[in-house]
N, C-alpha and C positions, 0 to 999 in steps of 0.2 A: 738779372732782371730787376727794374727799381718794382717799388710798390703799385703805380701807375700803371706800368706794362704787364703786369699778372695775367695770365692766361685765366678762365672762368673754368672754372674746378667741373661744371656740370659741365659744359661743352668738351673740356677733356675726357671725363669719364664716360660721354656717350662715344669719343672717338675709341677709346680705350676699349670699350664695348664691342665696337666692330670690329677691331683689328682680332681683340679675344677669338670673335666667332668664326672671322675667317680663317684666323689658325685651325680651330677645331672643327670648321666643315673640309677640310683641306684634307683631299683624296690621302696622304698619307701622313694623316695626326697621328692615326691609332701607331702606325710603327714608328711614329718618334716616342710617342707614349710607353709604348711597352720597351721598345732599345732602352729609353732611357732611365727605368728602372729597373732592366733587367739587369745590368753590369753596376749598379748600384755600390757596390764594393772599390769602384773604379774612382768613384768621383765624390765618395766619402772622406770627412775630415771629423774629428773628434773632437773638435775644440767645443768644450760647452756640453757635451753630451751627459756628462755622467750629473747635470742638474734638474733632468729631463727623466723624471723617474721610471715612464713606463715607453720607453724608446723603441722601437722597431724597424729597423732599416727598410725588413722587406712591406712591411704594414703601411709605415708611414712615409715609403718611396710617393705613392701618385699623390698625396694630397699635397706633398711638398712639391713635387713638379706642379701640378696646380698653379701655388700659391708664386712660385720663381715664374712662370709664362704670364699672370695675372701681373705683375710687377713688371715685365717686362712690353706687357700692352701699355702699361702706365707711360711707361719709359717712352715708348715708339709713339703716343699722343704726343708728349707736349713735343717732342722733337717735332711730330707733322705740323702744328701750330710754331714753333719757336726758331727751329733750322738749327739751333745751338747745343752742341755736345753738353756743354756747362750746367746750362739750365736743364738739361733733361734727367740729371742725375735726382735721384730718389731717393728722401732720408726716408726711413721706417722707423717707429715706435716700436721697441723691441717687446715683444710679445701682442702686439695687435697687427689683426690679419688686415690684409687689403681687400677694401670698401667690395660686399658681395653685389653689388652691384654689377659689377664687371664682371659676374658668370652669368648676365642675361645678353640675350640675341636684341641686335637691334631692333630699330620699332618698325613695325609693318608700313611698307612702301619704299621704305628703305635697303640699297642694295647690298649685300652682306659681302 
């Protein structure tokens, strides 16, 4: 995407927003939630861990699921705006979270 063609950051973030919500009003979030930190051992890697002083697999299982579904609303915005595998790709700032914005429910009148 040149300079020109940029997608507007807040009109992704509000899409990013609903896509969020509908995941988490979705009859079965809670069992993807708990599946997927209860096998947590399964889909662990160690790389980088031992920097990370106070680590806990089973602790800090849902805030990382979290934060990987919140990136992944990212992701699934600019794709609904852009159509482009390419451009929906997401760098991240290593150690800053993604924008909490994206843990609120759309705006009232709007259909989740």
């Amino acid at each position: 995407m040149t300079s020109s063609s940029m997608l507007e950051a807040g009109e992704v973030g509000r899409r990013a927003a609903e896509i969020l919500y509908k995941m988490q009003a979705h009859l079965v979030y809670g069992r993807l939630q708990s599946s997927s930190t209860k096998y947590s051992t399964c889909w662990a890697t160690f790389t980088g861990y031992p920097a990370i002083s106070r680590w806990s697999l089973e602790r800090d299982a849902a805030p990382l699921l979290d934060e990987a579904l919140r990136v992944l609303a990212l992701k699934a915005a600019v794709f609904d705006f852009s159509t482009s595998r390419t451009s929906s790709r997401l760098a991240r700032t290593p150690g800053r979270p993604v924008p909490t914005a994206l843990s609120t429910p759309p705006a009232a009148g709007r259909a989740p």
